[in-house]
MMTF fields as JSON, N, C-alpha, C and O atoms, coordinates in Angstrom:
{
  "mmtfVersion": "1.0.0",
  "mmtfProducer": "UNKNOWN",
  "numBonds": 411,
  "numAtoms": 412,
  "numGroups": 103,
  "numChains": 1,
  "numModels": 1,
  "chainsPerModel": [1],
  "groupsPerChain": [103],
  "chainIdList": ["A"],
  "bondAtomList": [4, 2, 8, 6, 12, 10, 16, 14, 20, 18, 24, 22, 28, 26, 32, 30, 36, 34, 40, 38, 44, 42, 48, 46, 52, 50, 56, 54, 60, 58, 64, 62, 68, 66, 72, 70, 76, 74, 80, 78, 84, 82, 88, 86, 92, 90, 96, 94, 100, 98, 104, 102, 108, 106, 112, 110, 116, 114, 120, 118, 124, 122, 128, 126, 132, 130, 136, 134, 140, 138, 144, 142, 148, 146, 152, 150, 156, 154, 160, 158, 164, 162, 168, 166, 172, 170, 176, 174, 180, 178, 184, 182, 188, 186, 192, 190, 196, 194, 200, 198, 204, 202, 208, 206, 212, 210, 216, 214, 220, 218, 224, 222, 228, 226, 232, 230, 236, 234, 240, 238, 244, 242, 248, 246, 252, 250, 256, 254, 260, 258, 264, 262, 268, 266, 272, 270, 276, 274, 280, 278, 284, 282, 288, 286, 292, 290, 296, 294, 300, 298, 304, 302, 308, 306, 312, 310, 316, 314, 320, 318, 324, 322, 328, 326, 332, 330, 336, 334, 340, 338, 344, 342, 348, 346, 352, 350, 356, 354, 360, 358, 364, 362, 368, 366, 372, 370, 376, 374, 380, 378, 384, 382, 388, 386, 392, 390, 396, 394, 400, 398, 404, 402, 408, 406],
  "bondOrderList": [1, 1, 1, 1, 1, 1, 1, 1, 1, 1, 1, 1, 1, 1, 1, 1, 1, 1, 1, 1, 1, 1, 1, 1, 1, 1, 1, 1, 1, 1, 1, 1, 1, 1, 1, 1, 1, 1, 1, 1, 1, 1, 1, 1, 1, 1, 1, 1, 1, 1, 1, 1, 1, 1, 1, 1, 1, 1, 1, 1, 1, 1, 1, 1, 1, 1, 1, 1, 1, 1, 1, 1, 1, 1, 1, 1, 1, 1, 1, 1, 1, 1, 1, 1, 1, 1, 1, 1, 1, 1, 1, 1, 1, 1, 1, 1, 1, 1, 1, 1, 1, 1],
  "groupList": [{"groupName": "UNK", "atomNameList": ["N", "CA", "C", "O"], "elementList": ["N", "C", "C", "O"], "formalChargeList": [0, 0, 0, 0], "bondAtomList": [1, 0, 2, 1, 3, 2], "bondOrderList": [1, 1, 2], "singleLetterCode": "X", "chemCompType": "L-PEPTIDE LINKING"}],
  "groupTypeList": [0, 0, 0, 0, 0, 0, 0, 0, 0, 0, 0, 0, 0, 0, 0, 0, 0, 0, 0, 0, 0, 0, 0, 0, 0, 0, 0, 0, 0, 0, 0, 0, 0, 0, 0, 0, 0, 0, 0, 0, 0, 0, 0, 0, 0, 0, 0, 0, 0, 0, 0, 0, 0, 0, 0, 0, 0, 0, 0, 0, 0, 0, 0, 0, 0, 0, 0, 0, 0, 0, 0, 0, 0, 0, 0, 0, 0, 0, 0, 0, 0, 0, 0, 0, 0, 0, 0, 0, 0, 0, 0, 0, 0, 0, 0, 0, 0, 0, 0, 0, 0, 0, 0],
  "groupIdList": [1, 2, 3, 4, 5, 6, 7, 8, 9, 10, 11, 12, 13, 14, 15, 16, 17, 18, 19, 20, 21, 22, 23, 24, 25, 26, 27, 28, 29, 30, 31, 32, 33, 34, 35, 36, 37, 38, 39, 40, 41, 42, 43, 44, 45, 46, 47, 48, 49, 50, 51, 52, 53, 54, 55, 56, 57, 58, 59, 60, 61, 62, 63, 64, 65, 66, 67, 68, 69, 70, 71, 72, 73, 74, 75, 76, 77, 78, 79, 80, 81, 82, 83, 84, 85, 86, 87, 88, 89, 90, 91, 92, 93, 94, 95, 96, 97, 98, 99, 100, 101, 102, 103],
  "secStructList": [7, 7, 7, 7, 5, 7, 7, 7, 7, 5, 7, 1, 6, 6, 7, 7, 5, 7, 7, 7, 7, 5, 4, 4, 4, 2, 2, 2, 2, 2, 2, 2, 2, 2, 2, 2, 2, 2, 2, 2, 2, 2, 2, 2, 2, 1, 1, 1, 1, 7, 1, 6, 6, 2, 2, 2, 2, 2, 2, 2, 2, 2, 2, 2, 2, 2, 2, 2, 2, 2, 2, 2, 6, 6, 1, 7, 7, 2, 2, 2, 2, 2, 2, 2, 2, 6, 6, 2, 2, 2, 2, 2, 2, 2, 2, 2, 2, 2, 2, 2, 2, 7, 7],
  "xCoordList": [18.298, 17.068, 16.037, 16.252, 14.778, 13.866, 13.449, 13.69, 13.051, 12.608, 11.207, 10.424, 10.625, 9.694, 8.523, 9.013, 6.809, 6.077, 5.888, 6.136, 5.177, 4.701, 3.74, 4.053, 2.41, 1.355, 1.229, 1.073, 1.297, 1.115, -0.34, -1.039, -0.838, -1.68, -1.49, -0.346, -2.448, -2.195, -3.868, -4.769, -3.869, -5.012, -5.136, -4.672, -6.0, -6.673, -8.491, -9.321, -8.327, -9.719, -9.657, -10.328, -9.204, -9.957, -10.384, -10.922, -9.992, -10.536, -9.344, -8.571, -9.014, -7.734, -7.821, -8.888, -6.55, -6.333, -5.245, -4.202, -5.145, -4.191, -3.194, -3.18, -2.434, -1.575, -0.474, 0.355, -0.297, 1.096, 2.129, 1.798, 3.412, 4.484, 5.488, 5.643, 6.712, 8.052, 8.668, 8.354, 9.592, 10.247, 10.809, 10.639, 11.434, 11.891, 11.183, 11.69, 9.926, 9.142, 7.959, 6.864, 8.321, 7.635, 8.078, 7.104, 8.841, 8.97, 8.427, 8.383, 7.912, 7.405, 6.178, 5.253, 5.832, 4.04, 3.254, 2.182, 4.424, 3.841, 3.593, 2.534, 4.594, 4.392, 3.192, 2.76, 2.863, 1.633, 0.883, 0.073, 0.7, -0.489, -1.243, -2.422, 0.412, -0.049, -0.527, -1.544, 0.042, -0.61, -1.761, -2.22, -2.391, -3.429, -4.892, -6.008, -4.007, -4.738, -5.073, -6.083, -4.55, -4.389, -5.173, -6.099, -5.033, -6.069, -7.205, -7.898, -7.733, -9.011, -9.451, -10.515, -8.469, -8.804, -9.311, -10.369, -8.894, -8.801, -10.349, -11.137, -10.443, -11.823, -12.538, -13.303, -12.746, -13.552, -14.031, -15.031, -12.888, -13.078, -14.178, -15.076, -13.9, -14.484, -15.934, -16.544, -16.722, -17.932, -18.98, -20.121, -18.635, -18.949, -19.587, -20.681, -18.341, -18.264, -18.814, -18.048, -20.118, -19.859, -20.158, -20.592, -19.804, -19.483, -17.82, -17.017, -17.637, -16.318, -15.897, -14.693, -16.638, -16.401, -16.657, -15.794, -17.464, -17.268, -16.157, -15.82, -15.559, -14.147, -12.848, -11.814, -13.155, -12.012, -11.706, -10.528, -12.963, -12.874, -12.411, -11.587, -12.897, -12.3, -10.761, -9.994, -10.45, -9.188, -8.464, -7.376, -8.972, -8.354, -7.882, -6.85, -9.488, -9.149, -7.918, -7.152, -7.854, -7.374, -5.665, -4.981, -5.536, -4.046, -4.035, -2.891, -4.724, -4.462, -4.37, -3.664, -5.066, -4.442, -3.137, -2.329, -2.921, -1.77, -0.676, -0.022, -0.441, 0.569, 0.149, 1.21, -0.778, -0.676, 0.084, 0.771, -0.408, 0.034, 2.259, 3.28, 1.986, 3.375, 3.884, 5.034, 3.589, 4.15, 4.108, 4.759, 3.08, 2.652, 3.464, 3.379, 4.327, 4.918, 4.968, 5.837, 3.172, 2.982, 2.946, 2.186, 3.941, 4.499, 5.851, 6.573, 6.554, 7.771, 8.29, 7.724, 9.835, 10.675, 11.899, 13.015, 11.327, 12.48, 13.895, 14.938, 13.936, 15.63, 15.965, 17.144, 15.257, 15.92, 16.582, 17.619, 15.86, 15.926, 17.443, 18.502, 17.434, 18.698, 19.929, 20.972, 19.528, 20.192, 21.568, 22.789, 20.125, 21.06, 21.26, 21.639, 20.882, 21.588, 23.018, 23.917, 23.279, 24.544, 25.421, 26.567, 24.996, 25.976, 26.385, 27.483, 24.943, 25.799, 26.473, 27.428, 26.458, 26.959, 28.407, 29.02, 28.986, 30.311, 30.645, 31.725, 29.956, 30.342, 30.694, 31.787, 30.231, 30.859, 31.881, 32.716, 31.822, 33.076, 34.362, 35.481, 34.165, 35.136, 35.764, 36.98, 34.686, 34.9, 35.372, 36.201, 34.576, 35.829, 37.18, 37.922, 37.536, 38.422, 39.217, 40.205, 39.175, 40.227, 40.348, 41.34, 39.213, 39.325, 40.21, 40.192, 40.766, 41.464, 42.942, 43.945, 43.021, 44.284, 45.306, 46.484, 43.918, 44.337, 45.373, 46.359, 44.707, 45.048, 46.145, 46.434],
  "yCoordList": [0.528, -0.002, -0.165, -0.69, 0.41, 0.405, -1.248, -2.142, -1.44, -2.969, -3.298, -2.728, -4.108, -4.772, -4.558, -4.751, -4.116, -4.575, -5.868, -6.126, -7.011, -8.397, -8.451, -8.192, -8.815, -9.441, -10.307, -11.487, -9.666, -10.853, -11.15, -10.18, -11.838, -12.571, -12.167, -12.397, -11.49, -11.312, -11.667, -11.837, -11.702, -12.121, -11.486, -11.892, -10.352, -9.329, -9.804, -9.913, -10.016, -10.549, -11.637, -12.11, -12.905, -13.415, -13.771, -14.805, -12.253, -12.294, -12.062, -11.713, -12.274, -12.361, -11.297, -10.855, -10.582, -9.695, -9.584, -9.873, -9.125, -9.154, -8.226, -8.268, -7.471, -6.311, -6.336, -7.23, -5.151, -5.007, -4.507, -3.78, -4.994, -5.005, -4.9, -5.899, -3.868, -4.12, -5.194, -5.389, -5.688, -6.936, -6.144, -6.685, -5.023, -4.595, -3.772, -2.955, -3.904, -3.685, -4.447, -4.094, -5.517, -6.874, -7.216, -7.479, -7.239, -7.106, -6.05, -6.215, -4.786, -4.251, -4.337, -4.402, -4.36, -4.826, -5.659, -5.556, -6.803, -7.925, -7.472, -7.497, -7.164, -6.292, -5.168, -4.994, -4.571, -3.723, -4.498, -4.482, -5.541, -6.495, -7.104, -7.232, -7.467, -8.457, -7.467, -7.781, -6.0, -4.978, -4.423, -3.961, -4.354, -4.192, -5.177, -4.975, -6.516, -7.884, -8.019, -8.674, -7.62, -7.613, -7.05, -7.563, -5.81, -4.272, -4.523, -4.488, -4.829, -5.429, -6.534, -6.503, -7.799, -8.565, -8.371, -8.946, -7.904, -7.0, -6.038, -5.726, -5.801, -4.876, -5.978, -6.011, -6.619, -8.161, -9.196, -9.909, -8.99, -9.96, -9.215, -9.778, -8.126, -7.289, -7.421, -7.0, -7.938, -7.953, -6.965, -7.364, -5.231, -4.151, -3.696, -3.136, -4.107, -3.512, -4.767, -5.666, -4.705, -5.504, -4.866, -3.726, -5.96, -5.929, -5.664, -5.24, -5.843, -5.772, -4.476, -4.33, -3.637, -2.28, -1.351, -0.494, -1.442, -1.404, -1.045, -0.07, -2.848, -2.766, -2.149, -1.713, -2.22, -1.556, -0.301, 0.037, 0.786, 1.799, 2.152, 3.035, 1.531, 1.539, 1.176, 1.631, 0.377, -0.124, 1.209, 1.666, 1.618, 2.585, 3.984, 4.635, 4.042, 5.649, 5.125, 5.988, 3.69, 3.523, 4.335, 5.185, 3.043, 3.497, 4.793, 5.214, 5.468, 7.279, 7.961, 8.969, 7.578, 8.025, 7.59, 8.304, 6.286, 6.425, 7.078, 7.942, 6.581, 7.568, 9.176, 9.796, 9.971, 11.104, 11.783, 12.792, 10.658, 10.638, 10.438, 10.905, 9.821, 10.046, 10.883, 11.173, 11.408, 12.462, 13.935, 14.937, 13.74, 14.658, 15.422, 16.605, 14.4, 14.515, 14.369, 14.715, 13.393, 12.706, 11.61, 10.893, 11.119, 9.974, 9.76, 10.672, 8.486, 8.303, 9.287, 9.804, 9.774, 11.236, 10.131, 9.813, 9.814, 9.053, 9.972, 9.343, 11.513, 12.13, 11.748, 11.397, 11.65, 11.528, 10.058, 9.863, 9.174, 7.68, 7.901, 8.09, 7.859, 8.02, 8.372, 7.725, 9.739, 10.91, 9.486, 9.337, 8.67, 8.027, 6.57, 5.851, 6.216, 4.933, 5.466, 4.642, 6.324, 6.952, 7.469, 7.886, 7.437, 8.002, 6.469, 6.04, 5.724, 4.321, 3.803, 3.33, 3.505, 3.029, 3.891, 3.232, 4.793, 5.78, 4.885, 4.304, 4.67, 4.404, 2.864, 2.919, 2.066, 0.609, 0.541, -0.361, 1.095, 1.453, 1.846, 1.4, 2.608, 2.896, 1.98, 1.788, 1.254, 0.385, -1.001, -1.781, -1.104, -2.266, -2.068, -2.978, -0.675, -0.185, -0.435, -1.063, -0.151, -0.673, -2.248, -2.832, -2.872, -4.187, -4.951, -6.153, -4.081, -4.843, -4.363, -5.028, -3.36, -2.784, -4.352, -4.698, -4.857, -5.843, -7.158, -7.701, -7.313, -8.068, -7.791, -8.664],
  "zCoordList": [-6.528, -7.088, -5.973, -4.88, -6.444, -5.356, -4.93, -5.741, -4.102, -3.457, -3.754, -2.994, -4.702, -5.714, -4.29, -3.178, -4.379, -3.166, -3.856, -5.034, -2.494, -2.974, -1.952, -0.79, -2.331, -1.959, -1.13, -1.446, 0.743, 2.027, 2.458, 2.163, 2.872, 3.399, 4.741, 5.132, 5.811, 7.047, 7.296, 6.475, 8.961, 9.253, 11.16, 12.225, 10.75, 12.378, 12.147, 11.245, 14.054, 14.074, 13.787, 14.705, 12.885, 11.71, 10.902, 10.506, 10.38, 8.579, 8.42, 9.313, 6.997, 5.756, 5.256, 4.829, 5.205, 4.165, 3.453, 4.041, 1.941, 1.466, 0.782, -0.448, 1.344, 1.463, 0.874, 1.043, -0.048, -0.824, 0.306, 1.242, 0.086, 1.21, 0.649, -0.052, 0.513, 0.267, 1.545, 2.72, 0.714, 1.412, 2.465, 3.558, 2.52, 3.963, 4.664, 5.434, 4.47, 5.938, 6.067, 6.504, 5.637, 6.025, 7.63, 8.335, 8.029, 9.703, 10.421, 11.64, 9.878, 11.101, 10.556, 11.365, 9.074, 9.089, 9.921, 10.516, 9.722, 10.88, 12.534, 13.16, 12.875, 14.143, 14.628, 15.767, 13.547, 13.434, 13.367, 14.294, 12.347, 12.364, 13.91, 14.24, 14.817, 15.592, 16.408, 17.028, 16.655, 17.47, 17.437, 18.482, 16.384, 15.872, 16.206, 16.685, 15.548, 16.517, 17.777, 18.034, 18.494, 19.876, 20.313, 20.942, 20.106, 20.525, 20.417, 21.434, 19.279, 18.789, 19.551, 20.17, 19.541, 20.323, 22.096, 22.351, 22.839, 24.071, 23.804, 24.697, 22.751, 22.68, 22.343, 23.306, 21.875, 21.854, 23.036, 23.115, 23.95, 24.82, 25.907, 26.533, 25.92, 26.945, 26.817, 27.801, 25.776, 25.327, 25.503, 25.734, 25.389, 25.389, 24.497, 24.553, 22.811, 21.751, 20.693, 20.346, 20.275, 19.035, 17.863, 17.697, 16.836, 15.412, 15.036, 15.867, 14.282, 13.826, 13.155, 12.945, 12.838, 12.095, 13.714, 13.902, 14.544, 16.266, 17.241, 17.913, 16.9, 17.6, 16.745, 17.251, 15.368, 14.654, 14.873, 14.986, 14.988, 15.359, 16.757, 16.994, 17.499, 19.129, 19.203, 20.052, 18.291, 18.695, 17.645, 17.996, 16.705, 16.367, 17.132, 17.296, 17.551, 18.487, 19.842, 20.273, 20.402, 21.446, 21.203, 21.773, 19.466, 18.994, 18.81, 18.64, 18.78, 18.497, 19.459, 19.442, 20.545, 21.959, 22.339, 22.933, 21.953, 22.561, 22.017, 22.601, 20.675, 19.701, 20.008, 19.93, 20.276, 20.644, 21.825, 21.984, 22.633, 24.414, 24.278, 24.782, 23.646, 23.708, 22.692, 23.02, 21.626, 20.597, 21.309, 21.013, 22.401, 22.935, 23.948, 24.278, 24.391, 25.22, 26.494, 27.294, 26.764, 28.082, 27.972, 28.622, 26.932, 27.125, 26.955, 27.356, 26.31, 25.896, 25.23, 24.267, 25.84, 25.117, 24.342, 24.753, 23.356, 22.196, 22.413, 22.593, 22.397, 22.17, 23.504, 23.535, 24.926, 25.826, 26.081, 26.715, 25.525, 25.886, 24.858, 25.457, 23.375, 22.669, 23.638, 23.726, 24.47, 24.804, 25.881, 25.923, 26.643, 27.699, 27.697, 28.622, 26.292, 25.617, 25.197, 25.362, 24.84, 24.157, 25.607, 25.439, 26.641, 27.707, 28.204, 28.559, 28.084, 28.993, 28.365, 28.981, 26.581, 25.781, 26.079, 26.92, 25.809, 26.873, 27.855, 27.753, 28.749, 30.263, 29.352, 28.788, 29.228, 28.868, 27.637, 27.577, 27.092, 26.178, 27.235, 26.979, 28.299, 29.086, 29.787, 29.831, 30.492, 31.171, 30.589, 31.058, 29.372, 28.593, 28.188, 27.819, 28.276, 27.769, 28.674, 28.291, 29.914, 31.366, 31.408, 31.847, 30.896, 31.331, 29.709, 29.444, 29.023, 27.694, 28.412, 28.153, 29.185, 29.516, 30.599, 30.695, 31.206, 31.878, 31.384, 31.882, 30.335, 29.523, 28.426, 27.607]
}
């Protein structure tokens, strides 16, 4: 059964908004929210950019550079990071494995 959306209350900048949300990705909405907040905020403080339709856009293009920069591949390589969580995760499996022998 699919998961019901429900109507959150979040707040970037500020202002209130109110967003349909399935209950299980209500944790990373929030997370986007506060990232989002932030960015904006940071483009706010700088007192460069005003108006609020201004910094939204700035903080938008910022997030699109960066998600590019790394999809791109001049940034974070997600298969490699996997690649050598899964070798160390090996290596400590091994190594707990000698240390149960002790016992």
């Amino acid at each position: 059964m699919a998961e019901r959306a429900k109507t959150i209350e979040i707040s970037i900048l500020g202002r209130n908004y109110r967003i349909a949300c399935e209950d299980g990705e209500r944790e990373a909405l929030m997370e986007a929210v506060a990232y989002v907040d932030g960015k904006m905020g940071e483009i706010k403080k700088t007192g460069k950019v005003n108006g609020t339709d201004r910094i939204a856009v700035m903080a938008a293009l910022n997030i699109a550079h960066e998600f590019l920069s790394t999809k791109l591949g001049g940034g974070f390589d997600i298969g490699q990071a996997k690649r050598r969580i899964s070798l160390i995760e090996a290596k400590l499996d091994a190594a707990l494995a000698q240390q149960d022998k002790l016992f």
